[in-house]
C-alpha positions as CSV (number, residue, x, y, z in Angstrom):
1,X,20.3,129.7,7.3
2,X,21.3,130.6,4.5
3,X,25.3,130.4,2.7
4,X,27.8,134.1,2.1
5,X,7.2,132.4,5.9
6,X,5.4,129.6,6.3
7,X,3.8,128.6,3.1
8,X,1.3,126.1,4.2
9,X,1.5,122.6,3.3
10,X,-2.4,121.5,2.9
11,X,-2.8,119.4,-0.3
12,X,-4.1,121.6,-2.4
13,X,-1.5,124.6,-1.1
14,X,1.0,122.0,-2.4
15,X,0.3,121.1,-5.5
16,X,-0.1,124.8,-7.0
17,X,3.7,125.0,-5.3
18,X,4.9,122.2,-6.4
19,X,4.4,121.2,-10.3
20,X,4.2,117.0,-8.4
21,X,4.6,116.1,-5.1
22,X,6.1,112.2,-5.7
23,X,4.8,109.5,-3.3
24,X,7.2,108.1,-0.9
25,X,6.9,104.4,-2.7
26,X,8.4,106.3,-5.7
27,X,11.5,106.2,-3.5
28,X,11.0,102.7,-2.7
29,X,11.3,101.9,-5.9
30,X,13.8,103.6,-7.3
31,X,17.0,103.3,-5.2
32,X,19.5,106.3,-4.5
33,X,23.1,105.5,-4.8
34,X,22.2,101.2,-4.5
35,X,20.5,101.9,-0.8
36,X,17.0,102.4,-1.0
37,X,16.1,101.4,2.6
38,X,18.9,103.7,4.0
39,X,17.6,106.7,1.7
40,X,14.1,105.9,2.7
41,X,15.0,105.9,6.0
42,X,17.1,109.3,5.4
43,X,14.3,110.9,4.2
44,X,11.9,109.8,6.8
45,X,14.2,111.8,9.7
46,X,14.2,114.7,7.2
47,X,10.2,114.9,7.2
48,X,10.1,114.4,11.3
49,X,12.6,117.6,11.4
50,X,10.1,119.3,8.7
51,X,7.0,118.3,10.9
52,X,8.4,120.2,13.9
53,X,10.0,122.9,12.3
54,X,7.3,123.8,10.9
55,X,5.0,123.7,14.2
56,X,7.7,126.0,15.8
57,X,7.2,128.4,13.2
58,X,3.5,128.7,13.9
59,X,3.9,128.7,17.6
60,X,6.9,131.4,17.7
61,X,5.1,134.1,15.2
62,X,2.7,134.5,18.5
63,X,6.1,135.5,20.7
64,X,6.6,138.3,18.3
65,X,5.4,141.2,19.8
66,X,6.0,144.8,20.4
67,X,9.0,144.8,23.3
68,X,9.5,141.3,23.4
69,X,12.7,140.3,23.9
70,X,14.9,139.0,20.8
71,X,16.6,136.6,23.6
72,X,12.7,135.7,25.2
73,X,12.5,134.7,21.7
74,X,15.0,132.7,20.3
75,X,14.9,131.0,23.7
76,X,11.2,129.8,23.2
77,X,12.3,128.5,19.8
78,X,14.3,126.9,21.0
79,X,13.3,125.1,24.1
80,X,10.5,124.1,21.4
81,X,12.8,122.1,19.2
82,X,13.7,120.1,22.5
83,X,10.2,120.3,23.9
84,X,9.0,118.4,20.4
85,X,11.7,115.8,20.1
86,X,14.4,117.2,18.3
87,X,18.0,118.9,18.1
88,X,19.0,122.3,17.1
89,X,20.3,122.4,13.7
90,X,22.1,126.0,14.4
91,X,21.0,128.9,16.9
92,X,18.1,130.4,15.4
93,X,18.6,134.0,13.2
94,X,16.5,136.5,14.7
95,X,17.0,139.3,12.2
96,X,15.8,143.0,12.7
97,X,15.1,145.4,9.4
98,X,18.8,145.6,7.5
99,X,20.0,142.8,9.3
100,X,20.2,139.9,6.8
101,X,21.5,137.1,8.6
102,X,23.7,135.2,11.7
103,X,22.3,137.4,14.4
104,X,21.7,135.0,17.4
105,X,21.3,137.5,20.9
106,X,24.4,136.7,23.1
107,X,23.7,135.8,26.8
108,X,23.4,139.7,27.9
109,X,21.1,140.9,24.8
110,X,18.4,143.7,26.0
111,X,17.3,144.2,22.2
112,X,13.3,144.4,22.2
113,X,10.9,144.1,18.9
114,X,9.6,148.1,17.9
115,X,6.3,148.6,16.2
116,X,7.4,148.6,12.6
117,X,10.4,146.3,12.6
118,X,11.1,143.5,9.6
119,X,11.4,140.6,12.5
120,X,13.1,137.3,10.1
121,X,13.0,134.4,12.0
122,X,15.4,131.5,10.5
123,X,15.0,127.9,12.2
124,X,16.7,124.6,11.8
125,X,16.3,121.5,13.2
126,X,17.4,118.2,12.7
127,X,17.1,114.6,13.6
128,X,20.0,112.5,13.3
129,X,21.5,115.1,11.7
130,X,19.1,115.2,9.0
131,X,18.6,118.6,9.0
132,X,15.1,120.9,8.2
133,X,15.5,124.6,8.0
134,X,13.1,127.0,6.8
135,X,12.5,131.1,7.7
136,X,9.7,133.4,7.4
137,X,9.5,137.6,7.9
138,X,6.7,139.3,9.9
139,X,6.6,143.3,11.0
140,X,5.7,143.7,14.7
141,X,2.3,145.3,14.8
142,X,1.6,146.0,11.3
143,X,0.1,144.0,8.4
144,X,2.8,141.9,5.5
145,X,3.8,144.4,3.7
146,X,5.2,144.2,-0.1
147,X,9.0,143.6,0.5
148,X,7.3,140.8,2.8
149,X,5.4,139.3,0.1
150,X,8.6,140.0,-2.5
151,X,10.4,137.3,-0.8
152,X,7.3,135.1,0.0
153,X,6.3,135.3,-4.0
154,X,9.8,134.5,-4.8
155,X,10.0,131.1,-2.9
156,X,6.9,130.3,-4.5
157,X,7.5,130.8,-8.4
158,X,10.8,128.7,-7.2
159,X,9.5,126.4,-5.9
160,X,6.7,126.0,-9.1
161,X,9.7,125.7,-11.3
162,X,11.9,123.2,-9.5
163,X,11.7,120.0,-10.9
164,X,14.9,117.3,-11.4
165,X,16.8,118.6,-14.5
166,X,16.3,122.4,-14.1
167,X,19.5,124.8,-13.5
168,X,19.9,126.2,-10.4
169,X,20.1,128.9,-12.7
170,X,17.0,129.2,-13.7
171,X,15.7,129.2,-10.1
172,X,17.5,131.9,-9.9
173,X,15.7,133.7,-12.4
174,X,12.4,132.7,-11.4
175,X,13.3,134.4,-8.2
176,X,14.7,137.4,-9.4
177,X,11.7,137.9,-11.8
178,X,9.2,138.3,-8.9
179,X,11.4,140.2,-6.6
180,X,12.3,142.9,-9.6
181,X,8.6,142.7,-10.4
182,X,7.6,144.6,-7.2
183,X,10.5,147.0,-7.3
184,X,12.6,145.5,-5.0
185,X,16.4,143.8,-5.4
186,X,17.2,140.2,-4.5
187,X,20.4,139.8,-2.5
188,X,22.8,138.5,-4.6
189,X,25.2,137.4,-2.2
190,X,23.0,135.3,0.1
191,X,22.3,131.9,-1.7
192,X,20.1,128.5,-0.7
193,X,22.0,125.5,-0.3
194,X,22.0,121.7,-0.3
195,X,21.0,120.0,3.0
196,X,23.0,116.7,3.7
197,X,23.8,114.8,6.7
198,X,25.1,117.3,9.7
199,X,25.7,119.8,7.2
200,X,23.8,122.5,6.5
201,X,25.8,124.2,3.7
202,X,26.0,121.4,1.2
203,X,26.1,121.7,-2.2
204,X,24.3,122.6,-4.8
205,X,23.6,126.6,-3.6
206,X,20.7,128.1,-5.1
207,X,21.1,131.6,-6.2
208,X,18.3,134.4,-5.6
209,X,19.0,136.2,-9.4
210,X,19.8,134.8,-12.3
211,X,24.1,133.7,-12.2
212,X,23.9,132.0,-15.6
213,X,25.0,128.6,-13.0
214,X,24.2,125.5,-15.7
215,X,24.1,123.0,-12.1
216,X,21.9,121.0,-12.7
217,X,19.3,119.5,-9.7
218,X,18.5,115.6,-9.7
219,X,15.4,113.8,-8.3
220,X,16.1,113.3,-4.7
221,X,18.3,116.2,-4.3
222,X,17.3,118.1,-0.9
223,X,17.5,121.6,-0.7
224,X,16.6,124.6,1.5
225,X,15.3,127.7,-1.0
226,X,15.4,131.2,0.8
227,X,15.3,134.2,-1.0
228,X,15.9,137.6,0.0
229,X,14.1,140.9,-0.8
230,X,15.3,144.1,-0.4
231,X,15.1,147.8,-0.9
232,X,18.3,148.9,-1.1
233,X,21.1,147.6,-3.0
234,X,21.1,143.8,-3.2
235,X,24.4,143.3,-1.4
236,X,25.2,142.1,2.3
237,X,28.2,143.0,4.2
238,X,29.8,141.6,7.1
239,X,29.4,143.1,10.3
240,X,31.9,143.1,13.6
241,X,29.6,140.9,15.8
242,X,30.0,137.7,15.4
243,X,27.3,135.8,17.8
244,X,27.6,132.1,15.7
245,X,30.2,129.8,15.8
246,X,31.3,126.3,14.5
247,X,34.8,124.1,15.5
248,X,37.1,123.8,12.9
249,X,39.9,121.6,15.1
250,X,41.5,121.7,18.2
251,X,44.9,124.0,18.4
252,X,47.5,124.8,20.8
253,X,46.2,126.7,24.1
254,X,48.4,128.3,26.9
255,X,45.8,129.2,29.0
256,X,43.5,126.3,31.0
257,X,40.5,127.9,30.9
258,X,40.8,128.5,27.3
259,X,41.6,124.6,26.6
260,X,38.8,123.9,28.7
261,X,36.3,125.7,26.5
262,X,38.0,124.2,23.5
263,X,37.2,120.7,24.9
264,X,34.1,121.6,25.9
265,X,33.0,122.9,22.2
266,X,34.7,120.2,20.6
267,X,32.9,117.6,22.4
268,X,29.5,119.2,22.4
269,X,29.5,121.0,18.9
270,X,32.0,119.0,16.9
271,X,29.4,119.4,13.9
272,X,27.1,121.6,13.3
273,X,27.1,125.6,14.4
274,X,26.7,126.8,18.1
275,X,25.8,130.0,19.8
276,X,27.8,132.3,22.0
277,X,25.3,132.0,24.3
278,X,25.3,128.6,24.8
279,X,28.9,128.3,26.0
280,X,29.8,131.2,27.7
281,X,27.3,133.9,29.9
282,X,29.7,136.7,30.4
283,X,33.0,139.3,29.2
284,X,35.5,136.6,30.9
285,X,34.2,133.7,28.8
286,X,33.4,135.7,25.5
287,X,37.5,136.7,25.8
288,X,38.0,133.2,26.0
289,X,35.5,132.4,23.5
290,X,37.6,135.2,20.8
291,X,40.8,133.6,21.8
292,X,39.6,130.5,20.2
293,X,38.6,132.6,17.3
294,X,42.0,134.2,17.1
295,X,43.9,130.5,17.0
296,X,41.6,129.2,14.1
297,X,39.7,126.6,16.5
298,X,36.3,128.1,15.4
299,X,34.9,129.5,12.5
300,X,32.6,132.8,12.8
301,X,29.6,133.5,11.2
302,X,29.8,137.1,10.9
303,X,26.2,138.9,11.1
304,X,25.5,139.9,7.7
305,X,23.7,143.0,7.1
306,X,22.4,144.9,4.0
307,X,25.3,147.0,2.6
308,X,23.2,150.2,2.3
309,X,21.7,149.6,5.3
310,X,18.0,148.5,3.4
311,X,16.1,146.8,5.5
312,X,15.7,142.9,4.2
313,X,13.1,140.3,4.0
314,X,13.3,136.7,3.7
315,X,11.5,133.3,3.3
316,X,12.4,129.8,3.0
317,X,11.5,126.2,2.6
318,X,13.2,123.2,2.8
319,X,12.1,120.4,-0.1
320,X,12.9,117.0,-1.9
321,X,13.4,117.4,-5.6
322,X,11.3,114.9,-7.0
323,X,11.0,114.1,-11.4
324,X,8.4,116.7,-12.2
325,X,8.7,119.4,-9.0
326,X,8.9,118.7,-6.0
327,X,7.9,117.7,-2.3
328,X,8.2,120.4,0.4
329,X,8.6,119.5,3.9
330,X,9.1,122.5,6.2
């Protein structure tokens, strides 16, 4: 999910990714702020997420289909995360053609896939709050196309250049190469981000073009990379709907029902992002829901969609930096 397609993990797949993939005693050895064991164990919960992420992914691009539901969808993603042993990291983007990112179907959504529709499928999930997240684009009935493999070639030259010490900078420019290279734009305003405990926006972001950024990655950072390919100009807006949600803090409330929902949220989703649909089914709780919007108790994740109206592609992987590249484990 990113901040503003499954690349297979066999060995060999890995290694032309990844310049070194470094062993877990590595991390053993080598301790991350004076905990080792803690980190270790850190890292373990990250790879579990990883695991099942990435078995959702290749269950759920079978659900995409001509007339399938968007909601039938997300809601078999989802009941997978649960099924397999984990928790929802935030609701899952289900993105149609210009539509970037932060579209989640509400309760009521009738939207069905067309023959021909960019379907972007952005999944997180998270164990302990140590978080995987990773996306892929398919179009419903018809073959990858170029913008597909645009965004899919630009996670991979990233990831072939990450390595502790490189600019996020850089990344950026690896990324921008490729996309540029088959006529397409990168979105500049959509970055990658840091993953850390119950956050999923940490720092550093990873920029899809070259920004000149001199950050600097460091062995053990973890870090989801998704860029974005597009034909149009590069640039997402935001759009009216908002469908995603987080809690900022609890604030005065005249009405009951309206504290009750506050209470609700707070206790259920005092961390990490939630879905409309998961709190409230019809127009008398969505009110509700926007008066909690309107007092600053939530935080809205606008749907973001391609300012020309371009339709967008997008891949992602989540990874370890390790001292000469890095480990992916989405």
């Amino acid at each position: 999910m990113p901040f503003c397609e499954e690349i297979p993990r066999e060995p060999s797949r890995q290694k032309q990714l990844c310049a070194v993939t470094v062993s877990r005693q590595k991390f053993i050895t080598q301790s991350k702020n004076g905990h080792t064991g803690v980190y270790m164990d850190h890292l373990e919960k990250h790879r579990q997420a990883g695991e099942i992420v990435r078995k959702v992914v290749e269950e759920s691009k079978e659900h995409i289909n001509e007339g399938v539901k968007l909601l039938d969808i997300a809601t078999f993603i989802e009941g997978k995360i649960a099924e397999y042993g984990a928790e929802i990291a935030f609701p899952v983007n289900i993105s149609l053609n210009e539509i970037a990112a932060h579209y989640t179907p509400p309760a009521q959504d009738e939207t069905v896939v067309e023959k021909g529709d960019y379907v972007t499928v952005d999944i997180g999930c998270h164990i302990e709050g140590y978080i995987a997240d990773t996306a892929y684009t398919v179009k419903a009935g018809e073959p990858d196309d170029d913008l597909i493999m645009a965004s899919r070639e630009g996670l991979e030259a990233a990831l072939s250049v990450i390595r502790a010490g490189i600019t996020t900078g850089e990344i950026g420019k690896a990324i921008e190469k490729v996309i540029t290279a088959h006529g397409f734009c990168p979105i500049e305003n959509l970055t990658g981000h840091g993953l850390s405990q119950y956050s999923i926006h940490a720092s550093p972001s990873i920029p899809n073009f070259d920004d000149g950024s001199t950050v600097r990655l460091r062995e053990g950072d973890i870090v989801a990379v998704e860029p974005f390919a597009t034909t149009g100009a590069g640039k997402v807006v935001d759009d009216d709907k908002v469908y995603i949600f987080s809690f900022v803090a609890p604030r005065p409330l005249r009405l009951e029902p309206a504290r009750k929902l506050m209470y609700h949220i707070q206790n259920t989703y005092p961390q990490l992002p939630f879905a409309e649909r998961w709190v409230v089914k019809d127009k008398k709780g969505e009110f509700l829901l926007r008066l909690l919007l309107k007092n600053g108790t939530l935080f809205p994740y606008h749907v973001l969609k391609e300012k020309t109206g371009a339709p967008v592609t997008q891949a992602e992987h989540s990874i370890i930096v390790t001292e000469e590249g890095c480990e992916i484990f989405t």
